[in-house]
C-alpha positions in Angstrom: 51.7 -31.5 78.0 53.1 -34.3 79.6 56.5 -34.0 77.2 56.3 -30.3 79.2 55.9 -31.4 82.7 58.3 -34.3 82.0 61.5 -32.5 80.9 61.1 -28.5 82.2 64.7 -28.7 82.0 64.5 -28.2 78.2 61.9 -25.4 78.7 63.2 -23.0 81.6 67.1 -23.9 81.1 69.0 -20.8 79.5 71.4 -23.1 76.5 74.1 -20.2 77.0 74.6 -20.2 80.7 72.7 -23.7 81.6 71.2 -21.9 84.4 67.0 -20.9 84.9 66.2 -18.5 83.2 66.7 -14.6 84.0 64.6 -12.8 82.0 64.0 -14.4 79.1 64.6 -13.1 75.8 63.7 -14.0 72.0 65.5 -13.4 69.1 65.0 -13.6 65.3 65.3 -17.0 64.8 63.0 -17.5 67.6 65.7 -19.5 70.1 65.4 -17.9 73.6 68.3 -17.0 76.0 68.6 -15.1 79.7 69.2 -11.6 78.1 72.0 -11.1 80.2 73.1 -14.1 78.3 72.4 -13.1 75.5 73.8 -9.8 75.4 78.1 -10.8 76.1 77.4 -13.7 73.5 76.8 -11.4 70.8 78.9 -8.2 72.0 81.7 -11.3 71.7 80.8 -12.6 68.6 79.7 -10.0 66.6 81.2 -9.4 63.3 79.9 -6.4 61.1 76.8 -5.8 62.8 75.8 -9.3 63.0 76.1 -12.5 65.4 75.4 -16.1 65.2 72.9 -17.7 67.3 74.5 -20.6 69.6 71.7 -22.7 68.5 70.9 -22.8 64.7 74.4 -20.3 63.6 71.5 -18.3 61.9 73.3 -14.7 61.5 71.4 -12.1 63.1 71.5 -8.3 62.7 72.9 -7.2 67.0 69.6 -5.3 68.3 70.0 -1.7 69.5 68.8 -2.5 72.9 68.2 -6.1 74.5 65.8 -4.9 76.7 63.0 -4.4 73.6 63.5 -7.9 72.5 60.5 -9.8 72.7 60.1 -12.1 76.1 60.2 -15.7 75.8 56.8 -16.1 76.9 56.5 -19.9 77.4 59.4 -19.6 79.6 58.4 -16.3 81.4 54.9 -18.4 81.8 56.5 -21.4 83.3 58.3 -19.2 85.8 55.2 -17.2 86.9 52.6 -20.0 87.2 54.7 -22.4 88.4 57.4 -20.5 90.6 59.8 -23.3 89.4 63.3 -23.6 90.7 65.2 -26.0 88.3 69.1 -27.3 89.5 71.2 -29.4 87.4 69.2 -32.6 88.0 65.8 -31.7 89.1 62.7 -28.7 89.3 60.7 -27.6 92.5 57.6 -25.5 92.6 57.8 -22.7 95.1 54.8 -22.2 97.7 52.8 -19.4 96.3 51.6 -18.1 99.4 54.9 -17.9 101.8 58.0 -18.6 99.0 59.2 -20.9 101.4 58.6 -24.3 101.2 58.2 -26.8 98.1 54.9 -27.0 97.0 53.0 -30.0 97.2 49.4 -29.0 96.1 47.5 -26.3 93.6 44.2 -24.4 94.4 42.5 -24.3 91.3 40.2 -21.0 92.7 42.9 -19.5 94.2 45.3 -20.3 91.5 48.0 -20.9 93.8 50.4 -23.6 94.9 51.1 -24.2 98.4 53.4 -26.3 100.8 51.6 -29.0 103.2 51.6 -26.4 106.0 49.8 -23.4 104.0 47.5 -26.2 102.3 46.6 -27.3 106.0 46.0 -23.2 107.1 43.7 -23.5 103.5 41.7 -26.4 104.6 40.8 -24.9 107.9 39.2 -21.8 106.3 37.6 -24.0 103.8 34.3 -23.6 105.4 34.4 -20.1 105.5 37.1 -18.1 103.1 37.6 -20.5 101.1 34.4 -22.6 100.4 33.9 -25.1 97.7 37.3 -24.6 96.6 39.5 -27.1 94.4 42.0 -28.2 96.1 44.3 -31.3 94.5 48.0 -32.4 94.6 50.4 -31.8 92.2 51.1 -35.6 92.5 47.6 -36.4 90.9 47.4 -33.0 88.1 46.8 -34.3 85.2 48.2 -32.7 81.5 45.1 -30.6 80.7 45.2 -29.5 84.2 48.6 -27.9 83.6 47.8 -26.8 80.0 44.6 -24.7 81.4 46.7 -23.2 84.2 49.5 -22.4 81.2 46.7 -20.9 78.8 44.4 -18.9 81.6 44.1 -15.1 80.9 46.1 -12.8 82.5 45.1 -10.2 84.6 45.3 -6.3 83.6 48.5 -4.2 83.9 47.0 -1.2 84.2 46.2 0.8 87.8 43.5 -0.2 89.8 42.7 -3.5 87.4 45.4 -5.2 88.4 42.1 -8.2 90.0 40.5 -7.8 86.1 40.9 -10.0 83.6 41.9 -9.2 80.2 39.3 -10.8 77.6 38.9 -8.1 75.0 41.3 -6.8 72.3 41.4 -3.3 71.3 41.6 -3.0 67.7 42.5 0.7 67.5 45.8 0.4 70.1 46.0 -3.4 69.2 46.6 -4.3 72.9 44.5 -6.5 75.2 42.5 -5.1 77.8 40.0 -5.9 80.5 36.6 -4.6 81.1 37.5 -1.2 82.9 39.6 -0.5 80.4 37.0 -0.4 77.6 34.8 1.9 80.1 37.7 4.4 80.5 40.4 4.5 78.5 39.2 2.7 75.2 35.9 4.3 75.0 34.4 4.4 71.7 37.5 2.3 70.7 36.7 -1.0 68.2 36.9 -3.6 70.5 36.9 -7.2 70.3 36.3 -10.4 72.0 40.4 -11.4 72.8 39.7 -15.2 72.0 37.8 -14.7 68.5 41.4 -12.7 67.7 43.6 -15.4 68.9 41.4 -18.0 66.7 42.1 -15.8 63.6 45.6 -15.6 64.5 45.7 -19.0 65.2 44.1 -19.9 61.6 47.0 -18.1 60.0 50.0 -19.2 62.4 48.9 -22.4 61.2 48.8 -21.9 57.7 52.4 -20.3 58.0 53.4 -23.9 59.6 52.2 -26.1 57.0 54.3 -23.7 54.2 57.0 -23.9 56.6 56.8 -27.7 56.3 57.3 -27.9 52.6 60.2 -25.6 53.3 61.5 -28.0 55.3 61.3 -31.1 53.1 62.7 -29.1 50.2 65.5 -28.8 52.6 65.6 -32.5 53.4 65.5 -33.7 49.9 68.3 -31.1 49.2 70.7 -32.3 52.2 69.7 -35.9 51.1 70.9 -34.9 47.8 74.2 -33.7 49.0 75.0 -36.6 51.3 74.3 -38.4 47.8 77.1 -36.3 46.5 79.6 -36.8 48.8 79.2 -40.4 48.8 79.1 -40.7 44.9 82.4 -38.0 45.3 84.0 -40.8 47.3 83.8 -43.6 45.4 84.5 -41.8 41.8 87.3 -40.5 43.7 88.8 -43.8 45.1 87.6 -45.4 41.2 89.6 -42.4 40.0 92.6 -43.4 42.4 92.9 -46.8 40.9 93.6 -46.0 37.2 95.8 -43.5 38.3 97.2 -45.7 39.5 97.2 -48.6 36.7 98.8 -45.9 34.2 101.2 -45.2 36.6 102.4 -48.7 37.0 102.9 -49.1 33.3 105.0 -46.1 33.1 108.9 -46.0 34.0 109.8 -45.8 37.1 110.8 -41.8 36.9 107.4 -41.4 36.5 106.5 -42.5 39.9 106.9 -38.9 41.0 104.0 -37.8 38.8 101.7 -40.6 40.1 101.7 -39.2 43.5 101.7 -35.6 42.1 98.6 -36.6 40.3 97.1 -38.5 43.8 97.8 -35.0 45.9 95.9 -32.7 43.0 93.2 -35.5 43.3 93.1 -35.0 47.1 93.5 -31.4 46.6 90.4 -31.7 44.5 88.7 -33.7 47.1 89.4 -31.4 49.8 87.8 -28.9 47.9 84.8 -30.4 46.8 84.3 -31.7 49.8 84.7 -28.3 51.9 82.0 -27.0 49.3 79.3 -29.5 50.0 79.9 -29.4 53.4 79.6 -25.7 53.4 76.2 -25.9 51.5 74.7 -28.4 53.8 75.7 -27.0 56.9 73.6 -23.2 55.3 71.1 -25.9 55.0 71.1 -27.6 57.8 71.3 -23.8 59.7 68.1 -22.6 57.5 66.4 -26.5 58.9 67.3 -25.2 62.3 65.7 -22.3 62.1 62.6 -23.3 60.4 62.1 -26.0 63.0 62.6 -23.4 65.8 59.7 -21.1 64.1 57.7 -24.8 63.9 58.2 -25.2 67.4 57.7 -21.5 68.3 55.0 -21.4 66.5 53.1 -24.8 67.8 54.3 -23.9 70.6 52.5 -20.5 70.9 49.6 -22.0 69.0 48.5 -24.7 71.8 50.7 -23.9 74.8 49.6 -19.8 75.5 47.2 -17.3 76.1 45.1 -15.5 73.7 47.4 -12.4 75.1 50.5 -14.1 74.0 49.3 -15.2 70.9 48.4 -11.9 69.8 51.8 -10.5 71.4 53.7 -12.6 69.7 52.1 -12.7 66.5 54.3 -10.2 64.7 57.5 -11.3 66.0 56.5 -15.1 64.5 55.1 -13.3 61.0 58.3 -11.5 60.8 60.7 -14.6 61.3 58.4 -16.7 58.7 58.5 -14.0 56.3 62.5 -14.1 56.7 62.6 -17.5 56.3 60.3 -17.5 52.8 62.9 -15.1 51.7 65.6 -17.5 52.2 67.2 -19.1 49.2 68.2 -22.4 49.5 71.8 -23.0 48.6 71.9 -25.5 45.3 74.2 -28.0 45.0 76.8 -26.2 43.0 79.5 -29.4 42.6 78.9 -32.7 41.1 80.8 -35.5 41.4 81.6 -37.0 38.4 85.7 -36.9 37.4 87.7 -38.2 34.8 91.2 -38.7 34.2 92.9 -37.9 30.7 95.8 -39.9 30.1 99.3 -38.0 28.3 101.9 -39.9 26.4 105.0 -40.9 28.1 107.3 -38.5 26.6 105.5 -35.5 28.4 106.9 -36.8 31.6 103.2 -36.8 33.1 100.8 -38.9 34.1 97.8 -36.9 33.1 96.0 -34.2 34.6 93.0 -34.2 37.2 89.8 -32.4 35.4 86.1 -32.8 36.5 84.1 -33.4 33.1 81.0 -32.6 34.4 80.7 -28.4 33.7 81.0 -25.5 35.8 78.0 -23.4 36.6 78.1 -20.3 37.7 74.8 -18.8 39.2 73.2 -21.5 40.2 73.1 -19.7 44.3 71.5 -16.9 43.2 68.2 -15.8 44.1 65.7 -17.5 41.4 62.3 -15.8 41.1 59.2 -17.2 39.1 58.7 -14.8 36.5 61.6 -13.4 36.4 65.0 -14.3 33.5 67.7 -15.6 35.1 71.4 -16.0 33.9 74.0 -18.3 34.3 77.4 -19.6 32.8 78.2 -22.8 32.0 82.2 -23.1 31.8 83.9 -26.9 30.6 87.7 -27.1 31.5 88.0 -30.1 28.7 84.9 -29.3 26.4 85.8 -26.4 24.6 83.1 -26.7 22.2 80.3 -25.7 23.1 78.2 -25.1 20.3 76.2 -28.6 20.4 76.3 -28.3 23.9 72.0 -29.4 25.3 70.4 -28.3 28.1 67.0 -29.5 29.8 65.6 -28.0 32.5 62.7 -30.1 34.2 60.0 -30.0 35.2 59.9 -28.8 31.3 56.4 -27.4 31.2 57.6 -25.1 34.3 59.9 -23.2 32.1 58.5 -20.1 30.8 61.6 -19.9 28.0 64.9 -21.1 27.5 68.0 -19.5 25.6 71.3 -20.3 25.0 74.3 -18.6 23.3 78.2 -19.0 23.1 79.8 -16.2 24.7 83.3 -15.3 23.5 85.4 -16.5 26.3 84.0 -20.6 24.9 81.8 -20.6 27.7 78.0 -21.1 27.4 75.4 -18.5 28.4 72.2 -19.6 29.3 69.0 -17.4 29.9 65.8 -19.0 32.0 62.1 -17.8 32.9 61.0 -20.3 35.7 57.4 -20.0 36.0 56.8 -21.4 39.0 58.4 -21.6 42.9 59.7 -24.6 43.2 62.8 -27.4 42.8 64.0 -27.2 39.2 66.9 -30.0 37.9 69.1 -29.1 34.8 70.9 -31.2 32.7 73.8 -30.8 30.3 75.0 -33.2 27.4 76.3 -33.3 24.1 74.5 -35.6 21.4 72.7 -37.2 24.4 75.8 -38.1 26.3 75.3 -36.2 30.0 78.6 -34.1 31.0 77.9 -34.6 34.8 76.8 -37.5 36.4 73.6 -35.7 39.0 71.5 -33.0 37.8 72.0 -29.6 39.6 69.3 -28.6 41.2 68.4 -24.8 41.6 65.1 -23.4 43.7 63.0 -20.5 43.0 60.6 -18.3 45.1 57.7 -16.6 44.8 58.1 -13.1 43.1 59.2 -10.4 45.6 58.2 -7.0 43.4 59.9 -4.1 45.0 59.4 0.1 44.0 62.9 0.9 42.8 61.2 5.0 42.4 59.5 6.7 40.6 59.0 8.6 37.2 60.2 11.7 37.3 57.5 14.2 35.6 59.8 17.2 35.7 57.3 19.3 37.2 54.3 18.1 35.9 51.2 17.8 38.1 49.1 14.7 37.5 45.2 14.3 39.1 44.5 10.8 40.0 46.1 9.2 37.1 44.7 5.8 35.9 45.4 3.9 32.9 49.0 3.7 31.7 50.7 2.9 27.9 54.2 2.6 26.0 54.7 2.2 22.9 57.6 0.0 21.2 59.9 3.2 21.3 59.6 3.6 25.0 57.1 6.6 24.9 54.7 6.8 27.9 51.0 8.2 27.9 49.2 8.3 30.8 45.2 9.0 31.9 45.1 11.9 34.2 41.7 10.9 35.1 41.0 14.2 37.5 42.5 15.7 35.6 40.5 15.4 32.2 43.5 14.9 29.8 46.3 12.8 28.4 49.6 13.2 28.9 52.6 11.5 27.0 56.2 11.7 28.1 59.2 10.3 27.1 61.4 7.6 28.9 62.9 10.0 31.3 59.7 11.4 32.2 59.9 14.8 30.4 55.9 15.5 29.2 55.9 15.9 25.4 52.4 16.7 24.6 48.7 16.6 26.2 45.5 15.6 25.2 42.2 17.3 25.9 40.4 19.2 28.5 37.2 19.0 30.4 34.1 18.6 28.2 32.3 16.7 25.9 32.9 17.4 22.5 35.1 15.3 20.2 38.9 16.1 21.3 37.8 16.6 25.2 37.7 14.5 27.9 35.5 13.7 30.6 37.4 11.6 33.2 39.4 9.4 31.1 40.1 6.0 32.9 41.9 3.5 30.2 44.4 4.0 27.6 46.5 2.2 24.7 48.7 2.4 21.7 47.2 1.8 18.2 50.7 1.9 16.9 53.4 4.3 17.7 51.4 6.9 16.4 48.1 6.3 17.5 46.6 6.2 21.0 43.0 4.9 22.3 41.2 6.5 25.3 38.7 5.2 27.5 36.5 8.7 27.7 34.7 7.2 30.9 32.3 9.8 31.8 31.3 10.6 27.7 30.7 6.9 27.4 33.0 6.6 24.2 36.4 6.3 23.1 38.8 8.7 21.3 41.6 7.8 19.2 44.1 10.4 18.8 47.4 11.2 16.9 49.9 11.9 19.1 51.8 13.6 16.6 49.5 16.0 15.6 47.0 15.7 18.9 44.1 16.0 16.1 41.5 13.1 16.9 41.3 10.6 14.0 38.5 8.8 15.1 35.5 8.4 17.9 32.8 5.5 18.6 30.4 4.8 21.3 27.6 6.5 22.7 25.7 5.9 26.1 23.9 3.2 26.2 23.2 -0.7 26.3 22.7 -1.7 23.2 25.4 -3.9 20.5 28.3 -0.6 20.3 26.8 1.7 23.0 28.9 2.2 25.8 28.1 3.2 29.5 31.7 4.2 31.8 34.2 2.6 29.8 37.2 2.1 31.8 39.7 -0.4 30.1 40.9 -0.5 26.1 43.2 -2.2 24.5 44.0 -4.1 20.8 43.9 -7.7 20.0 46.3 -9.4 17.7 44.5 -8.3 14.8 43.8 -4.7 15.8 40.4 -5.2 16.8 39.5 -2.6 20.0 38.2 -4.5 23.0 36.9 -2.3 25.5 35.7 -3.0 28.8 32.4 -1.6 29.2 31.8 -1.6 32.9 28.3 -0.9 34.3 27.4 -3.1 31.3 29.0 -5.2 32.9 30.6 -7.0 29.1 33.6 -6.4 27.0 32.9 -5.1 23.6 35.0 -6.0 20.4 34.8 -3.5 17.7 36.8 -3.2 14.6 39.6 -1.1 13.1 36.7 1.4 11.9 34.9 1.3 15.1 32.2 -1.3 14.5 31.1 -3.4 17.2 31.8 -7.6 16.1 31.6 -9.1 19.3 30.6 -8.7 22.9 30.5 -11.4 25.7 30.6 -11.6 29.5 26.7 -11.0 29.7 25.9 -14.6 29.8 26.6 -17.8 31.8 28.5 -18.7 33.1 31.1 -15.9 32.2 29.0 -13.5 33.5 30.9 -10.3 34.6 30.4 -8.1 37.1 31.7 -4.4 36.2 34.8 -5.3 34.3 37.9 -2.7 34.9 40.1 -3.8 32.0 40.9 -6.4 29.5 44.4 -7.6 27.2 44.6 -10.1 24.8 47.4 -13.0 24.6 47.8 -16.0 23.6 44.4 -16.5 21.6 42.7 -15.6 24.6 41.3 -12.5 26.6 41.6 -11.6 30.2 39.4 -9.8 32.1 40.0 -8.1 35.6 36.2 -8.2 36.4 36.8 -5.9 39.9 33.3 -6.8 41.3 33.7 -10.2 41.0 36.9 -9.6 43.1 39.0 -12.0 40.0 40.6 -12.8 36.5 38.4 -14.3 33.7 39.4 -15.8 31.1 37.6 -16.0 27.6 39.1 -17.3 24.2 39.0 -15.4 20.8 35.6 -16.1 20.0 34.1 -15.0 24.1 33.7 -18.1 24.9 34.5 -18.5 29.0 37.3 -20.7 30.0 38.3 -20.1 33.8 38.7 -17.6 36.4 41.8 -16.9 38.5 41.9 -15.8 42.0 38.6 -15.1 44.2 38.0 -12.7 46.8 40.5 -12.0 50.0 43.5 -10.6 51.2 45.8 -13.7 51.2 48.0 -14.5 48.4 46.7 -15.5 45.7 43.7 -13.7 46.3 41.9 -10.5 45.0 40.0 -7.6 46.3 38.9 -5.2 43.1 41.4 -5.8 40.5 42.0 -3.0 37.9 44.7 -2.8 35.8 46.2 -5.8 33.7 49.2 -6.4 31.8 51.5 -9.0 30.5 55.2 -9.9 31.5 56.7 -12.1 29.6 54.9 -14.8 30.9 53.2 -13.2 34.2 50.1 -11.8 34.2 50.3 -8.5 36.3 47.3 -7.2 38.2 46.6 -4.1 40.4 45.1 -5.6 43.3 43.8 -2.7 44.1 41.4 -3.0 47.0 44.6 -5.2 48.7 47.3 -2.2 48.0 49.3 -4.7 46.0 50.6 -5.7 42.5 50.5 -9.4 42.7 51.3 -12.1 39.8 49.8 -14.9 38.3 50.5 -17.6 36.1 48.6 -17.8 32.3 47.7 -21.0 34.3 46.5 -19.4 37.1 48.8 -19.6 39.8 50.1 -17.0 42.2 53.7 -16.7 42.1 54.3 -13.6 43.4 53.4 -9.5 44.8 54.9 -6.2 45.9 56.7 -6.5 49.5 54.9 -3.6 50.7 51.9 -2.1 50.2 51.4 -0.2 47.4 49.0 3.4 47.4 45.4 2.8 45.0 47.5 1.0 42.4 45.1 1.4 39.3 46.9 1.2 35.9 50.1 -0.7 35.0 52.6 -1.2 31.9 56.0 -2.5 31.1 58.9 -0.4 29.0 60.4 -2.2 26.5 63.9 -1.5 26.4 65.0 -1.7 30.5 61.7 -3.9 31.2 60.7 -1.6 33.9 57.3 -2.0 35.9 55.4 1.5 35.8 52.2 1.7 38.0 49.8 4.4 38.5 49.0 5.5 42.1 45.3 7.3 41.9 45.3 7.6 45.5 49.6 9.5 45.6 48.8 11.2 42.1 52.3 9.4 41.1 53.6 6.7 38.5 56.1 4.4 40.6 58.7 2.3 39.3 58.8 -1.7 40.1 61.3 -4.4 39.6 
C-alpha cells in the first residue's frame, strides 16, 4: 500500500494523454486508458479490425462500443474514495464535504475527507451528530488504513438502497446485492454471502497467477536464449569476416572485388538474421508484457479491491488468461552457426556465404501434446540427407518420432510431444551437430474443438451411448433409448440395425457399450438383460450370448462397457458389481478384479486394454484405474473436481495414439491424459452428456456420443 500512496501518479495517470483519468477503461490485455483516449488511438491505428495497445503492442480485436468496456476499477476507486486531483508533479485530495479545499483529515465513520475548516465544523458536533467518531489526519494514515478504505463495500445501486451495503451475491443474476434487494427483487433467488464468493474467486485468480508465472519464465529463458543467439551470430560473424578475409588476401588482386562482394552478402545475411531474432523477441517480449499486466491486474484485483470488484472483474481477468495460455511462444527459428566454403581461383570467386546449420520449417506453429506434428528440415550444402539424426529431448517426452526423405532432398520429420512444455531438437550426421544451438519449439496443452457432426441422413438416434469402428472405417453405435444397434458407414449413411426392445436372444434392452470382434463381428453391452450379444453384422444373426444376472464368477448385473484385449479375451465392465470381468473367446469367464483392495471400484462405466495393461473409467470413484494383465492394481489418474485434470463421472474411454481420451461426463468435457497420468489437454467448450467415444482410422477423426443432444459430434 505504501508503493500506492507513494507514486498515485502511476495509478490514476491516463499513459495516452498523461492526464487523470476520464473514465477509465480496460481492455484485453488488461492496460487501462481514459476511453476518450482510448477510442482516437485505436480509430488511428487500426489495421483490419485490430489495434495495438500503446503499452505492451499486444494486437487487439477494435470493440464495437467503448462505452461496454470494462472500468478500470482500481483507478475508478482511487478517484471516488480519494477525490484525487493529480498535476504533472504532485496529487491533492478534495474535501468531501464542500469540493473546495484540500483535504487534510479522513473520518473514518463518516467516510469522508475534509479541509481544516469542515473538520473544525465536524469537531463541534462531535458531542452530538457526530459522537465517538474517528477522526485522524491524512498526515498520520497508515497503509492498512488506506487499503481498508480501498477494499470497503460499496453501497447499492438500486432505488431507495442507495444507504445499503452490498454483502450478498446473487447466484441466479450473478450480481451483488444488499439486503433489500434479496427481500424484493431476488426473492427465492440463491444467494450468497459476497465475501465467501470473492475468496473462491480469489483461490482461482491465484492459481491463474502462479501458471501465468511459469509462462513467464518460459519466456525469459526463451528471450535469454535469443540474446544468446545474437551474440553467438556476432562473433561467428566477425570469425567468419576474418577468413574471408585471409582467402581473399591470398588471391590476386582482381579478386578483391569478390572479397567485398562476399563481406556485403555476409552483412546481408546478418541483417537478416538479425531482423528475425529481433522480430521473435520483441512477440516475446510483447506476450511478457502482457502477462505481467494480467500478473499485476490480477494481484492487483486480488489484494487491492472489493469483493464487488473481484467478482466484476473476474471474467474479464479469466478471459485474458485464457488468451494468454492460448499463446504460442515464437521458437527461435535461426541459429547462428555459418561457414564459408572456399572455390578455386579460376572461378573468379571467393566462395559463397551458406549457413550449415539446417533450415526448419514449422518450428512457429502451434505444438499440441498429443497431437503429430510436421516439419521440414531443408540443408543448402547437405544434400544428403539420408544419414541425417535427429533427437528431440526431453526423449522420454516424445510419444513417436519419424523421419523420411521427401523428394525435393529435404527431410520430413513427424513428432507426437506428449507433454506441454519446452522441447530442444538436434540435428547431426554421424554424431557431428549441423547447427551449433538446439532449436527449441514449445507445446500446449491440447485444445479439442467440435469441427461437426455425423451426418445420419435422416436417421433418429435415442440417447446414443457407446461408440465403435472398425479398421475399414465402419461405425456402430448403441442407441441406448432406443433399444438397437445401428452401423453406418463413414459418411454417416446407416447400413444395418440391430435389435428391438425385449429380451430374447437378438433383442435389446437398453444397450450401453459396444465393440468390434473383427470387422465382422460386434459385441454389445445388453445393459438392462444383464448379458452380452455378439452379432454378425453381415448377416445381423447373433453368433453368440453370455451372462446372466447375477453376482457370481460370469453373471452380470447392468453391463455398460465391452471391449477385446490383445488376445481377444472380452472384458466387460460389470457395473453395479462394481468389477471388470474377463471372459474368453467362447464366453467363459478367466478373470475378474476390482472387487478387492486396494483397486476396489466403484460402478465402473468402461474399460480398454493397451499396453499390457487395463484402464478403467470407474465413474463413482470420479477417476481412471489402472490394472495390469493379470488385475493386479497399479494407479489411478485424476480425482474428483471440475478443474483440469480433474474428473466428475467418467464414461467412455479410448486411446489416441498415445492420449488416453475420457468423457468427463459429469464436467461436459472430453479431457486427455497421459498413459502416465498427466493432463494435457480438453474440449474448449463444453460439451452436451458426452458418453461414448472412438477414433476413425483413416482421417483420425474424434466421434463422441451426446446422450443428452441424441447426436454423434466430430472433434479434432
Amino acid at each position: 500500500m505504501e508503493s500506492l500512496l507513494g507514486n498515485f501518479e502511476k495509478y490514476l495517470k491516463c499513459p495516452i494523454c498523461l492526464g487523470t483519468f476520464t473514465e477509465p477503461k480496460t481492455i484485453q490485455c488488461l492496460h487501462t486508458f481514459c476511453r476518450d483516449c482510448l477510442a482516437k488511438h485505436a480509430r488511428k491505428t487500426q489495421q483490419q479490425g485490430t489495434f495495438q495497445c500503446p503499452e505492451c503492442q499486444a494486437r487487439l480485436g477494435v470493440p464495437e462500443c467503448f462505452d461496454k468496456l470494462p472500468t478500470g476499477f482500481l483507478q475508478n476507486r482511487l478517484l471516488g474514495v480519494f477525490n484525487v486531483r493529480v498535476d504533472r508533479d504532485s496529487w491533492e485530495i478534495d474535501c468531501g464535504n464542500c469540493r473546495k479545499d484540500n483535504a487534510e483529515s479522513f473520518c473514518f465513520d463518516c467516510g469522508i475527507f475534509m479541509c481544516p475548516n469542515c473538520c473544525s465544523a465536524h469537531e463541534i458536533l462531535k458531542n452530538t451528530a457526530f459522537k465517538d467518531h474517528k477522526v485522524r489526519a491524512i498526515d498520520h494514515l497508515k497503509p492498512e488504513d488506506y487499503g481498508a478504505l480501498l477494499k470497503r463495500q460499496r453501497f447499492c445501486s438500486q432505488k431507495y438502497h442507495e444507504r445499503e451495503i452490498t454483502r450478498f451475491f446473487c447466484v441466479d443474476c450473478e450480481t451483488c446485492v444488499c439486503q433489500i434487494c434479496i427481500i424484493m427483487e431476488h426473492k427465492d433467488h440463491s444467494i450468497e454471502a459476497l465475501d465467501k464468493v470473492a475468496d473462491n474467486e480469489k483461490s482461482k485468480i491465484m492459481a491463474e497467477v502462479n501458471s501465468m508465472k511459469e509462462r513467464n519464465r518460459a519466456c525469459s529463458d526463451t528471450v535469454r536464449e535469443l540474446e544468446k543467439t545474437a551474440t553467438d551470430l556476432e562473433s561467428n560473424i566477425k570469425a567468419t569476416k576474418d577468413r574471408i578475409s585471409q582467402t581473399a588476401n591470398q588471391m590476386v588482386a582482381t579478386l578483391r572485388k569478390r572479397e567485398q562482394e562476399a563481406i556485403v552478402a555476409l552483412n546481408h545475411t546478418l541483417v537478416t538474421k538479425m531482423e528475425k531474432l529481433n522480430e521473435t523477441k520483441n512477440q516475446i517480449l510483447s506476450l511478457q508484457k502482457q502477462i505481467n499486466q494480467a500478473r499485476e491486474f490480477a494481484f492487483t484485483l486480488v489484494e487491492r479491491s472489493s469483493s464487488s470488484d473481484i467478482v466484476r472483474n473476474k471474467g474479464t481477468l479469466e478471459n485474458r488468461f485464457e488468451d494468454l495460455k492460448k499463446t504460442a511462444i515464437p521458437a527461435v527459428s535461426v541459429g547462428s552457426f555459418l561457414t564459408f566454403v572456399p572455390v578455386e581461383p579460376e572461378n573468379l570467386s571467393i566462395g559463397v556465404i551458406a549457413t550449415s546449420n539446417l533450415t526448419i520449417e514449422g518450428l512457429a506453429q502451434d505444438f499440441q501434446a498429443g497431437v503429430e506434428a510436421q516439419f521440414v528440415i531443408d540443408s543448402k550444402l547437405e544434400k544428403d540427407v539420408r544419414n541425417l539424426e535427429l533427437i528431440v529431448k526431453p526423449t522420454k517426452q516424445v510419444g513417436s518420432l519419424i523421419t523420411s526423405e521427401n523428394k525435393d532432398g529435404t527431410f520430413l520429420a513427424k513428432i507426437v510431444p506428449k507433454f506441454p512444455g519446452t522441447y530442444k531438437l538436434n540435428v547431426s550426421r554421424q554424431g557431428e551437430k549441423l547447427h551449433e544451438r538446439p532449436f527449441t519449439f514449445q507445446v500446449q496443452e491440447r485444445r479439442l474443438e467440435v469441427v461437426g457432426e455425423l451426418d445420419l441422413h435422416g436417421e433418429t438416434l435415442e440417447g446414443p451411448a457407446g461408440v465403435a469402428v472398425n479398421s475399414e472405417g465402419l461405425i456402430v453405435v448403441a442407441d441406448y433409448k432406443g433399444d438397437r444397434v445401428l452401423m453406418f458407414d463413414t459418411h454417416g449413411k446407416c447400413l444395418c440395425k440391430f435389435g428391438c426392445k425385449g429380451d430374447y436372444v437378438g433383442q435389446l434392452n437398453s444397450p450401453c457399450g459396444v465393440t468390434f470382434l473383427d470387422d465382422h463381428n460386434i459385441l454389445v453391452a445388453d445393459e438392462l438383460n444383464h448379458r452380452v450379444q455378439q452379432f454378425d453384422v453381415q448377416t445381423g444373426a447373433v453368433v453368440k450370448v453370455f451372462g446372466e444376472k447375477g453376482s457370481k464368477n460370469g453373471q452380470l448385473r447392468n453391463p455398460t462397457g465391452v471391449c477385446i484385449d490383445d488376445e481377444g479375451r472380452v472384458i466387460v465392465a460389470d457395473f453395479f458389481n462394481s468389477r471388470i470381468q474377463v471372459f474368453s473367446k467362447d464366453g467363459k469367464p478367466v478373470l475378474r478384479f476390482g472387487n478387492s483392495s486396494p483397486g476396489n471400484l466403484n460402478h465402473p462405466f468402461d474399460c480398454i486394454f493397451h499396453g499390457n495393461n487395463f484402464i478403467v473409467s470407474d465413474a463413482h470413484s470420479h477417476c481412471l484405474k489402472i490394472f495390469d494383465r493379470s488385475g493386479r492394481f497399479l494407479h489411478k489418474i485424476g480425482k474428483q473436481g471440475n478443474q483440469d485434470g480433474r474428473l466428475r463421472k467418467p464414461s467412455g474411454l479410448c486411446m489416441e495414439k498415445c492420449n488416453i481420451l475420457v468423457c468427463n461426463r459429469g464436467n461436459n468435457t472430453i479431457d486427455q491424459f497421459s498413459v502416465e497420468g498427466s493432463f494435457t489437454g480438453k474440449t474448449v467448450v463444453e460439451f452436451p452428456d458426452p458418453c461414448g467415444i472412438a477414433t476413425t482410422p483413416n482421417d483420425g477423426r474424434i466421434l463422441v456420443t451426446s446422450h443428452e443432444e441424441n447426436k454423434v459430434f466430430i472433434l479434432k
